[in-house]
N, C-alpha and C positions, 0 to 999 in steps of 0.2 A: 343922236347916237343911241343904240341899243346895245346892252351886254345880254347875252343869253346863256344859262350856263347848265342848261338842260335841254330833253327833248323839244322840237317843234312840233306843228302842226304841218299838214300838206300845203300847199301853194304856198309857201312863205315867202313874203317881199314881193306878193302880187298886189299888194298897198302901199309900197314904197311909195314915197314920192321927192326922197332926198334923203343924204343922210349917210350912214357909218354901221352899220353893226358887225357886230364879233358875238361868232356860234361857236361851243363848245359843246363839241358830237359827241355825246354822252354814249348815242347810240349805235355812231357810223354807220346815219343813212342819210344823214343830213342833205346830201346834194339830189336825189328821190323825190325829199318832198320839198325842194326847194325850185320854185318857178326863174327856170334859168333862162328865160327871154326877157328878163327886164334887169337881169344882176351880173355880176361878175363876182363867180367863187374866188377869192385869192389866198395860200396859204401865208400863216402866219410866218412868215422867215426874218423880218429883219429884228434886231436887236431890239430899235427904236419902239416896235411894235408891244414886243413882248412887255418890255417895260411901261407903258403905256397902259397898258392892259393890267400888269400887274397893283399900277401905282391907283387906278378906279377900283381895284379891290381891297386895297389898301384902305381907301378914303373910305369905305362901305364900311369897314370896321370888321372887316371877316378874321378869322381864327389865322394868325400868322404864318402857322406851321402848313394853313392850308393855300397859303398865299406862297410859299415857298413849293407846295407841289405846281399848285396851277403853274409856276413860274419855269419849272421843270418841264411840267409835261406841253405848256404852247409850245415851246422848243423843239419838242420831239414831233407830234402829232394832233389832232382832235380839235383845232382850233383856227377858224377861216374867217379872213376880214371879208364882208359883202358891200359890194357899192352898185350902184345904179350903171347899168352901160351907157348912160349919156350922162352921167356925174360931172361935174364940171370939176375935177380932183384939184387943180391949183389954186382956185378959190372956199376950197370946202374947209381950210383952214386943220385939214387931218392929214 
């Protein structure tokens, strides 16, 4: 799994080869330079998610108050889980 919580780079996830990451579009253009023949964009929407996501920034030891925006803003916008289009999601244990 990757957390990403800044710009990418072009082709991102043309190296995939399994896996889980969460992009925070810093810049909303993320899906541009992301190589969407091997991924599925999915927005951040369920509860479980956002929590999830908050609780690995937690563990990172980041600034609380900053952990209390992110937690705010997955909710709203800027924040998309990517998986492989042939992921095998039931065993991926995410």
């Amino acid at each position: 799994m990757a957390v990403i919580l800044g710009p990418t780079g072009r082709n991102f996830a043309a190296g995939m080869s399994g896996g889980l990451a969460y992009i925070y579009d810093v810049e909303g253009n993320f899906e541009e330079k992301c190589n969407k023949n091997t991924v599925d964009i999915l927005p951040l929407e369920l509860d479980e998610d956002v929590e999830f996501l908050v609780d690995i920034l937690v563990k990172l030891n980041l600034n609380p108050s900053a952990t209390d925006k992110m937690s705010s803003y997955c909710q709203k916008q800027g924040v998309s889980k990517i998986y492989l289009l042939n992921f095998d999601r039931s065993h991926s244990g995410f």
